[in-house]
N, C-alpha and C positions, 0 to 999 in steps of 0.2 A: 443379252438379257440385262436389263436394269437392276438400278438398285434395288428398288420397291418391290420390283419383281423375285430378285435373291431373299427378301426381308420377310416375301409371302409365303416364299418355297418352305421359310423354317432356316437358310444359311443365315450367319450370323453374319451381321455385320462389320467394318473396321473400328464402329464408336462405343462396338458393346464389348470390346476388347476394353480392361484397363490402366492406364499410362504403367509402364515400369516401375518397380519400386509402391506401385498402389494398388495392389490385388486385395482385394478381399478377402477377411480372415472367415476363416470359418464359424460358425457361432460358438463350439465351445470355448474356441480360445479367446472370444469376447467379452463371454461371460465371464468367463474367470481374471482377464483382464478388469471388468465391471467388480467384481469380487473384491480383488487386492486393491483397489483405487477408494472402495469403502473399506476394505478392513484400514488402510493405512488414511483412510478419513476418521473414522474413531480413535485412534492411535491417536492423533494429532487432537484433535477434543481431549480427549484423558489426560494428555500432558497439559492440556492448555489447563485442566480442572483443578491437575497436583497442585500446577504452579500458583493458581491463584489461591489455594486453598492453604497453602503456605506462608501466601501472602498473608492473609487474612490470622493465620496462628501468628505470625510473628510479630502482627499489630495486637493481637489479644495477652503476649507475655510481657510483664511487668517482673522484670530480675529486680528489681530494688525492691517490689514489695513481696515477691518470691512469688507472685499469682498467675495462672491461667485465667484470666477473668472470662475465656469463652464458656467455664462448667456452668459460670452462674446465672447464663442465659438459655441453658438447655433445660427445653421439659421432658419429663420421663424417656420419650420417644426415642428423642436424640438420645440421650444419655444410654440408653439400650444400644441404639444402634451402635454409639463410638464402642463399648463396650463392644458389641460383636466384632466391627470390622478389626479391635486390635487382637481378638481372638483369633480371629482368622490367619492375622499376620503373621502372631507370634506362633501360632500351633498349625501352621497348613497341612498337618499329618494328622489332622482329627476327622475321625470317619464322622458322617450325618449324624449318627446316632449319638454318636461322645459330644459333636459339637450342642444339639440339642439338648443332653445333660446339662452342659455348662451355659446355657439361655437363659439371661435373665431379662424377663419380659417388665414391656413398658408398664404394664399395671403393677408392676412392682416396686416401683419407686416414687416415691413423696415428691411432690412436684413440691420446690423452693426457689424457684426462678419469681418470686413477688419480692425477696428480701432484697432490699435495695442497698446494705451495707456492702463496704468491701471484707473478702471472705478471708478477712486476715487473722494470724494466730487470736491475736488480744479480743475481735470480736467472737470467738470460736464456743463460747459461757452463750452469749446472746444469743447468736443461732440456737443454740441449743434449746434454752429458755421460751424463745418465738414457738418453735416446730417440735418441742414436747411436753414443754411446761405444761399447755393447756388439758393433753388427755391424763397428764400424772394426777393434777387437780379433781377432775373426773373422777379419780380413781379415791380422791383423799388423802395421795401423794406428795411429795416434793422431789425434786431431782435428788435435792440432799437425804431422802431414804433410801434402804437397803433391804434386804428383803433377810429373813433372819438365818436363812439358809446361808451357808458361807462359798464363797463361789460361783455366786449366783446371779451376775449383777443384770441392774434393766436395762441399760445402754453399755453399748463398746463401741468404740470409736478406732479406727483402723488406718496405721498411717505406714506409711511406706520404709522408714527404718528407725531404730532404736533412738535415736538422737532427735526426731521428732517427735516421736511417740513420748519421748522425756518432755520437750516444747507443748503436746498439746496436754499431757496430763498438768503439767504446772498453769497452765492458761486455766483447767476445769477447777482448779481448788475450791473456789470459792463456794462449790456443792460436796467438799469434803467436812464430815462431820467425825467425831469420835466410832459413831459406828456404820460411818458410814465413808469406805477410802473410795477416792480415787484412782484404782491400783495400774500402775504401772506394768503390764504383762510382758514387757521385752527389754531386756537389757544384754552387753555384748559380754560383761564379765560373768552373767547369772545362767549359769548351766539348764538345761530344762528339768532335772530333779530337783534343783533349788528353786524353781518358778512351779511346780507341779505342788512342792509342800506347802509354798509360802502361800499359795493360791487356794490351799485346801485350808488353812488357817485364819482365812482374811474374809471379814463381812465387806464386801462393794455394793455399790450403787453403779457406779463405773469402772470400765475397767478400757485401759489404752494400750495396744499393741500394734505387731508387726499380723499378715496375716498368716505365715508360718505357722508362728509363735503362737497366736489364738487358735489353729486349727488345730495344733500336738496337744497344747489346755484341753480343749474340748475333748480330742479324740481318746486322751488318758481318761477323762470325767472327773477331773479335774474341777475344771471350767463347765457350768453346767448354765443351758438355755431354756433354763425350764420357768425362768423370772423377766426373760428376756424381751423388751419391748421396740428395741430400736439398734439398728446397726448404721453407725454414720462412716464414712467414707470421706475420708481426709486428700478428696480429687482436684482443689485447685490449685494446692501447694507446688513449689516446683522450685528443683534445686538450681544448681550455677551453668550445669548441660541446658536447663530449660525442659528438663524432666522430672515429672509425676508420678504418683504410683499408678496410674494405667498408661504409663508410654514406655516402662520397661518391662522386659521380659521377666523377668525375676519378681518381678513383685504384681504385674498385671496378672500371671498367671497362677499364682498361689492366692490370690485374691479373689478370682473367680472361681478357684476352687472352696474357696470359702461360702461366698455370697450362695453357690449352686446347690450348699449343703440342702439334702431332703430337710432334714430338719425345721431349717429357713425356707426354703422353696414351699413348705405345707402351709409357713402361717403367711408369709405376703399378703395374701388375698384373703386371708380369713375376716369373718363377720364377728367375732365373737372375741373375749379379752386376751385370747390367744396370738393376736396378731401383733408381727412383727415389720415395723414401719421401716424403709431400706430408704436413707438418708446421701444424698451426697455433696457435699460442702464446697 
């Protein structure tokens, strides 16, 4: 019988045999070879994204002038998003629902990515003046009023530790008046019952803290947001590490729990003289 003939019968042939060492795998075990050769292709992307995106922070920090200067090209969006993914990092034990609490959405934040200054202490009055001066006017205000209530002020300004918080209250004088302070709400020697009394004694217009410090004020009522027009965020600053108050855990996290307050979260988006404008520097 011939070959042709073996080939017709159905017997296989010698060529439909494959060489040793080259049998063919089964399909699952292709797939899942197919599988791992993509998972470990995203892998290799993701690293390649860290690495440039590291690049990219390490050309945006200026340690001589203490700036992150990448906050001051983010519009809302970003600045939400950076906001989330450090939530994520610092707290990966937050269920959907907690992390959702703590969402501060991009329509919530004052786009300032037009101010062309650098975002240094000494211009920290200007910003100010730029991106509130104009609705205080509206109102028949000045930054330099106070509203008569005592502890009550229209802006707080929010910075990552006591010794800053002293930096940018000295920076804002120039809109401190007789009845109108610039108050200082955190310091390392001043106990929270001596910030709780001096806070209930005190007409502000401004008031500069840690965000701890501003949410134990408020949380006693103390510190009350009932005059409250603007919450600025002191985000480009950055110590000698090349850290910010959103790139620690300690302060990124008591800060969004600030920012999340029901309180704040009602008026963001309000229409009406209620609204509170979420600023970050």
């Amino acid at each position: 019988m011939s070959d042709s003939e073996d080939d017709q019968n159905g017997v296989p042939l010698l060529e439909d045999f494959p060489e040793p060492g080259t049998a063919e795998q089964p399909p699952s075990a292709k797939r899942k070879r197919d599988d791992e050769e993509k998972t470990e292709s995203k892998r290799a992307a993701k690293r390649k994204k860290f690495k440039k995106a590291a690049t990219l922070d390490d050309e945006t920090l200026d340690l001589e002038l203490g700036l992150n200067h990448a906050i001051a090209y983010m519009d809302g969006r970003l600045v939400a998003d950076h906001i989330a993914q450090r939530t994520k990092r610092f707290r990966p034990d937050l269920s959907m629902l907690e992390a959702e609490e703590l969402h501060i959405s991009a329509q919530a934040i004052t786009e300032t990515s037009t101010w062309e200054k650098r975002r240094t202490t000494t211009n920290l009055a200007d910003f100010l003046e730029h991106f509130a001066g104009p609705r205080r006017k509206e109102k028949g205000h000045k930054l330099s009023d106070a509203a008569q209530e005592k502890g009550s002020p229209h802006t707080l300004v929010v910075a990552g530790a006591g010794l800053r918080a002293a930096d940018l209250t000295r920076a804002l004088r120039k809109f401190q008046t007789k009845d109108s302070m610039v108050a200082k709400l955190f310091a390392k020697h001043i106990k929270l019952k001596e910030a709780i009394e001096t806070v209930k004694k005190t007409r502000m217009g401004i008031g500069v803290g840690t965000p701890q410090r501003i949410t134990d004020l408020l949380d006693d009522g103390a510190l009350s947001s009932s005059h409250l027009e603007r919450i600025v965020v002191d985000a480009s600053h950055i110590d000698q590490k090349k850290r910010g108050i959103l790139d620690m855990r300690e302060t990124q996290a008591p800060l969004v729990q600030l920012l999340s307050r029901t309180e704040f979260k009602e008026r963001y988006g309000a229409e009406d003289g209620k609204k509170i404008d979420l600023i970050f520097y």
